[in-house]
N, C-alpha and C positions, 0 to 999 in steps of 0.2 A: 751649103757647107758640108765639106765630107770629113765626118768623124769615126767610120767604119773604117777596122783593122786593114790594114795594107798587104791581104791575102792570107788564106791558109785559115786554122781555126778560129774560130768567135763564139765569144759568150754572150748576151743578152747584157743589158746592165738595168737590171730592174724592170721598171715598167717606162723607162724614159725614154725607150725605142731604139737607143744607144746600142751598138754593137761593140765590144774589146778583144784585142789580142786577149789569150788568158792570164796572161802575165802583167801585170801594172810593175811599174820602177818606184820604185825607193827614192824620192829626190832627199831623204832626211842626210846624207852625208854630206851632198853637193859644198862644199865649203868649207866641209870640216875632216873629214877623213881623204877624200878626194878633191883636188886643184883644178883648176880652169879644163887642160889637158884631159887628164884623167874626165874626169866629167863627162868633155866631149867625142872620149874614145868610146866610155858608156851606155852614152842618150845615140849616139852612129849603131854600135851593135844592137841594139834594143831596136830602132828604128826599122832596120836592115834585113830582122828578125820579123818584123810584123807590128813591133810593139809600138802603140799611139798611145799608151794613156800614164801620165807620170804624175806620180800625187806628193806636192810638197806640203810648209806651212810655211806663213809670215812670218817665226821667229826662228826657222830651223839655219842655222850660222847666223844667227841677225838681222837676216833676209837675203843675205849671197846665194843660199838655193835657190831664189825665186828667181835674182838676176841671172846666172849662170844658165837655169833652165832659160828663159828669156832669150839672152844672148846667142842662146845655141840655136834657139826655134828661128831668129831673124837671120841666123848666117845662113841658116838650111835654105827660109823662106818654108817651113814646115806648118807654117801655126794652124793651118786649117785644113790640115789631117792630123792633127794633136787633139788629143781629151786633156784637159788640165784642169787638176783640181789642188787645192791649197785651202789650209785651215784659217781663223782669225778666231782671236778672245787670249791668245797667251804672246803676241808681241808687249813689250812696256811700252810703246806708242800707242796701244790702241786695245787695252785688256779689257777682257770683260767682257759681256753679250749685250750690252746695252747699245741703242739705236745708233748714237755717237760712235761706238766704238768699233760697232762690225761697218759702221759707214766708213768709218776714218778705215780702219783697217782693209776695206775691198780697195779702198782708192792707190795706197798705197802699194799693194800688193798688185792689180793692174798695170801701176809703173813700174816696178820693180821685174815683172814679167813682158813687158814690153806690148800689153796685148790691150782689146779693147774688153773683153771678155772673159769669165770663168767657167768653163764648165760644172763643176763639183768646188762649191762652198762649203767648207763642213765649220759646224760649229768645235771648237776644238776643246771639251771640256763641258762638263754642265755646271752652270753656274745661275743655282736658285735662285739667289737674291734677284736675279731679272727674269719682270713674268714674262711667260713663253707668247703671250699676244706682243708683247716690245718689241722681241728677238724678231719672231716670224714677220711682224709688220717692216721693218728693215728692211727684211732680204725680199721680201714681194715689192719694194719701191724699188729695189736695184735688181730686181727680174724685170718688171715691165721697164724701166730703163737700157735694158739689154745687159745688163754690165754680169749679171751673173743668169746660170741655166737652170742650174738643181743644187738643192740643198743634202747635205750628208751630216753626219754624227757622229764622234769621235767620243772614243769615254762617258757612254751614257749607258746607263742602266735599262734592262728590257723594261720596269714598268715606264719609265719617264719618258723613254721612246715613245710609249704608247699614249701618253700623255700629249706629245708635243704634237704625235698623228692628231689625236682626235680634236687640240685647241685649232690646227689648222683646218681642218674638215668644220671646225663650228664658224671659222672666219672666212669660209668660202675661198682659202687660195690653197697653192699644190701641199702635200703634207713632205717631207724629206724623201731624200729617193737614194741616198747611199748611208751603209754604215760603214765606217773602219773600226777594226776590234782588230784584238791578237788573237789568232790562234793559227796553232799548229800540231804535230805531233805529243810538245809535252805540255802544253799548255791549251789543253781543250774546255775544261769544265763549267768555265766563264760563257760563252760561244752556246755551248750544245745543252746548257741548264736553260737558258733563256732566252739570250738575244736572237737563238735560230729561230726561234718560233714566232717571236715580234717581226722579225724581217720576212718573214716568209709572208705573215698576216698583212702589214703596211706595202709588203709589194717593193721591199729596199736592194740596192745592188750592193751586195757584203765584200769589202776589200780587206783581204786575212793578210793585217799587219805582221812582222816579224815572222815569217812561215816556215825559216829557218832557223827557229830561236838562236839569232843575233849570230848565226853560223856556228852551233852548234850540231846541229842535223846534217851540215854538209860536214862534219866532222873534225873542225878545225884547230878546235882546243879537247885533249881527253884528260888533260891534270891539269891540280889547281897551280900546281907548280911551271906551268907552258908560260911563255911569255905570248901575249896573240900579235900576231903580225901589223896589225892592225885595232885602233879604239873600237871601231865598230863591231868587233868581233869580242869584246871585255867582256861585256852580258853573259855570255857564254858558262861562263865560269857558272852561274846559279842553278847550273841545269847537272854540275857534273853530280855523281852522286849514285846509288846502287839501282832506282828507277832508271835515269838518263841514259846511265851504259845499260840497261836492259831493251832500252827504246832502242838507241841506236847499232846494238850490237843484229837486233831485228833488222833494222834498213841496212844496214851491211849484210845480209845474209842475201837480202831483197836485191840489192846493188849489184851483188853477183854472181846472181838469177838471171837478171835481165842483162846484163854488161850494161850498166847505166850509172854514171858520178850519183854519190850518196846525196846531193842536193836535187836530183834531177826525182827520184826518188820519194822522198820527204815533199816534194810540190806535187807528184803525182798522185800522191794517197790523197790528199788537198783538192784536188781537182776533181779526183773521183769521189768524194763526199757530195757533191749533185748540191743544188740552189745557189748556181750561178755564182758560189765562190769566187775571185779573183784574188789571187796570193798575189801582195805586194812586195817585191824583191828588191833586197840590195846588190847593191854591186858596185866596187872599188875600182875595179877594172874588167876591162873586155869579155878575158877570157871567161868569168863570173859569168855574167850574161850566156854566154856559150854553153858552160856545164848548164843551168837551168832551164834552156829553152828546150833543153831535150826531155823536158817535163812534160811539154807540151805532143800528143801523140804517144805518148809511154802510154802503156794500159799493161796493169797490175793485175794478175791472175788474184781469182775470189780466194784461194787459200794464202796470198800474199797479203792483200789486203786485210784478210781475215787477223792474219797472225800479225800488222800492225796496229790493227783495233785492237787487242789482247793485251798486247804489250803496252798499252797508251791509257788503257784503262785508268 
């Protein structure tokens, strides 16, 4: 099975020997910001670009992201040069981390994706009330069943990451091998307090959800008074504010340093943080894809870089 990048650069993904474009896709709008079309004008540029690895969930439109990713991978005939990873525990079919529920939930998500397999299962949420021997015992019966590859984390705190490494390591099967987190230029502190350090130690491949806080970093809302082009871009508004224009008014300075779109920018600083980061990107349509992948090969002079560490503080 070939699940290395389709030429040009690659990141590692962890310890799971897995190689990635540096850029993972957003499949969270599939459904809901973006239509059948749009989607597949998307998952084409992304593809086309290099890009193998699209991270959905089970409940993201209902589960239309899973099929639409699905339906695209079997028109292509792509699915085994695709990385696919998708969450379960927040569909209403199948909530919760309990043995039932990530079963029920893998099954349904394999149909919905058309595949026999997952690459990257994440647990989507921690949820105490089920002990971590339930949860992990689950997904090691649908690992040696083939049906899933690797386990990831979504919304987990750096101690209980370390908690769920070390219940696995006592139960003799693999410990998780991806985290998703947010971070980006204004929303670091969560990321670089803790969970950089657990992932560095457990050996996880970090996919930096939202890297454009919700397209704000590419610049797309600067008042609260904007109407945004688009739902996916709403978020945006949280970031406006005498920090945000400070952050960004830097990446524009940066932007026009290099000749490079302010998103393209915003993932490069991202990239150049080192430990195998992988920003997870949206994108509504094509040309999206286009401005970001010039992220990819941008290299940010130490006094650029410098001076968006300062501002981001």
């Amino acid at each position: 099975m070939n699940t290395a990048d389709g030429g040009g650069a690659s990141l590692p993904l962890g310890r799971t020997g897995l190689v990635s474009y540096p850029l993972a896709l957003d499949g969270s709008i599939f459904g809901w910001a973006s239509g059948p079309e749009e989607t597949s004008a998307v998952l084409d540029a992304f593809h086309a670009a290099g890009g193998r690895l699209v991270a959905t969930a089970d409940h993201y439109a209902g589960g239309r992201s899973e099929v639409m990713l699905g339906t695209w991978m079997r028109e292509r005939g792509c699915r085994d040069g695709m990385i696919v990873a998708t969450k379960v525990g927040r569909h209403p079919d199948a909530a919760g981390l309990s043995p039932s529920s990530i079963t029920r939930g893998v099954d349904a998500s394999l149909r919905r994706l058309g595949t026999d397999r997952i690459d990257f299962l994440a647990f989507d949420g921690d949820h105490p009330g089920t002990p971590f021997e339930d949860s992990l015992g689950a997904v090691e019966r649908l690992r040696v069943a083939g049906k899933v590859r690797f386990l990831s984390v979504a919304g987990f705190e750096a101690g209980r990451i370390a908690e769920l490494a070390a219940t696995a390591e006592r139960l003799g099967i693999p410990a998780p091998s991806g985290l998703l987190t947010e971070y980006n230029l204004v929303h670091r502190s969560a990321y670089e307090s803790g969970l950089a350090a657990v992932a560095e130690r457990v050996g996880l491949a970090v996919f930096a959800r939202l890297p454009l806080a919700s397209g704000y970093l590419a610049g797309v809302l600067r008042s609260r008074d904007q109407v945004p082009t688009s739902v996916m871009f709403a978020a945006a508004r949280e970031h406006i504010g005498a920090r945000g224009e400070r952050i960004l008014a830097a990446v524009e300075r940066v932007a026009l340093e290099v000749g490079a779109p302010l998103a393209a920018v915003s993932l490069a600083w991202l990239l150049a943080r080192g430990g195998g980061v992988i920003p997870v990107v949206r994108a509504a349509a094509a040309e999206h894809i286009e401005e970001q992948i010039r992220a990819v090969g941008l290299t940010l002079s130490r006094e650029q870089l410098a001076l968006l560490d300062r501002v981001s503080e």
